[in-house]
C-alpha positions in Angstrom: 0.0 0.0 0.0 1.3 3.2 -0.9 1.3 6.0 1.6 0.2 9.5 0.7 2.9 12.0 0.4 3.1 15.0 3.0 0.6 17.7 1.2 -1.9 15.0 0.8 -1.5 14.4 4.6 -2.0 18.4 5.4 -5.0 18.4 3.2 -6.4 15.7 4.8 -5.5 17.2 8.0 -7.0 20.2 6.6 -10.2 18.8 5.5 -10.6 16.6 8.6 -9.6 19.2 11.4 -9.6 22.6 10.5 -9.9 23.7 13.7 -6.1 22.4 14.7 -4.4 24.9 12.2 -4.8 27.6 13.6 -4.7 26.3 17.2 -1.4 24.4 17.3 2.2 25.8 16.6 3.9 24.7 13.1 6.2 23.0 14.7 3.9 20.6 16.4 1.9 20.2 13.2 4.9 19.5 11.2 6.2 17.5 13.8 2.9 14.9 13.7 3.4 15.2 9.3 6.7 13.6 10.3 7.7 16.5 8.0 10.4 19.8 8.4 8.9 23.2 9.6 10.4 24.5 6.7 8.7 21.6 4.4 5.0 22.7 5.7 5.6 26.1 5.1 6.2 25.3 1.7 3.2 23.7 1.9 1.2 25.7 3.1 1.8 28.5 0.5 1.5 25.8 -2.1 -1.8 24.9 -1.2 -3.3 28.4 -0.5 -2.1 29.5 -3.4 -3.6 26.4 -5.5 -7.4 27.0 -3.4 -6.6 30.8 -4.5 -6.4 29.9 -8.1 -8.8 27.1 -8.1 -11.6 29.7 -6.2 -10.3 32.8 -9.1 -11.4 29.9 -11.8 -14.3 29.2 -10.2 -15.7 33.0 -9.9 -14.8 33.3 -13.4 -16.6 30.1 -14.8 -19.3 31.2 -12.5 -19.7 35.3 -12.0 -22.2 36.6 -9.6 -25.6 37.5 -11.0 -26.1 41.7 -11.8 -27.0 43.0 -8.8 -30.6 44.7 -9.0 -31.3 48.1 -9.3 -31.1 49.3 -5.9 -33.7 51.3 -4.2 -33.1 54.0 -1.5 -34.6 54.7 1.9 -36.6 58.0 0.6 -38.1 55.5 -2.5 -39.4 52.8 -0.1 -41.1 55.8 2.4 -42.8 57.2 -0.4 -43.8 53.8 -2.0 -45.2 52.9 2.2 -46.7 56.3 2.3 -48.5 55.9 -1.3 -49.7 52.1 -0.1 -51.3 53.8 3.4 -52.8 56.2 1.3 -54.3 54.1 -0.9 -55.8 52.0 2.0 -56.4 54.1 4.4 -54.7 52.5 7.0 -52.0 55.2 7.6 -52.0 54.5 11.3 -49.9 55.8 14.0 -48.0 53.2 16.4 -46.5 53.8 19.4 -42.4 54.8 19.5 -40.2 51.8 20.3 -38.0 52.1 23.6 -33.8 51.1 22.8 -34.7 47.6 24.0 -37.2 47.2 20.9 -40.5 47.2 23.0 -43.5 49.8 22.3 -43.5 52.3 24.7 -47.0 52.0 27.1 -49.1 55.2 26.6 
């Protein structure tokens, strides 16, 4: 059986327990890769820069949508004030205290 090499054992690492790299030293992590300090930190640039580039392709193959046409605060109280109008339910409600309850009259 053919054992994996050392960036196949960070990106397992990686993908199994996140939460380790950024929790214990290099030294210890390189140490349990049975790998140099100096050979992680190789790998470690080589693998963020390959999810870099793989992540740029992907954005490219797949751009975000347009955004839509944005619509400001003074357009949405005009479009409320319009839709009370129109109803008749223009209404006045009680002010709301800092801790997000109405105040009692």
């Amino acid at each position: 059986m053919r054992t994996k090499d050392a960036e196949q054992r960070y990106r397992e690492l990686l993908a199994n327990r996140p939460s380790l790299i950024g929790r214990v030293s290099q030294r210890d992590l390189a140490s349990y890769l049975n790998i140099t300090e100096s050979a992680l930190s190789r790998i470690v640039r080589r693998v963020r820069e390959n999810d870099a580039a793989a992540q740029a392709a992907a954005e490219v193959a797949n751009p975000d949508p347009e955004p839509v046409d944005d619509v400001g605060v003074a357009e949405v109280v005009d479009l409320v004030e319009v839709a009370e109008s129109r109803s008749g339910a223009a209404t006045e409600q009680a002010p709301i205290t800092p801790l997000g309850r109405a105040a009692e009259a």
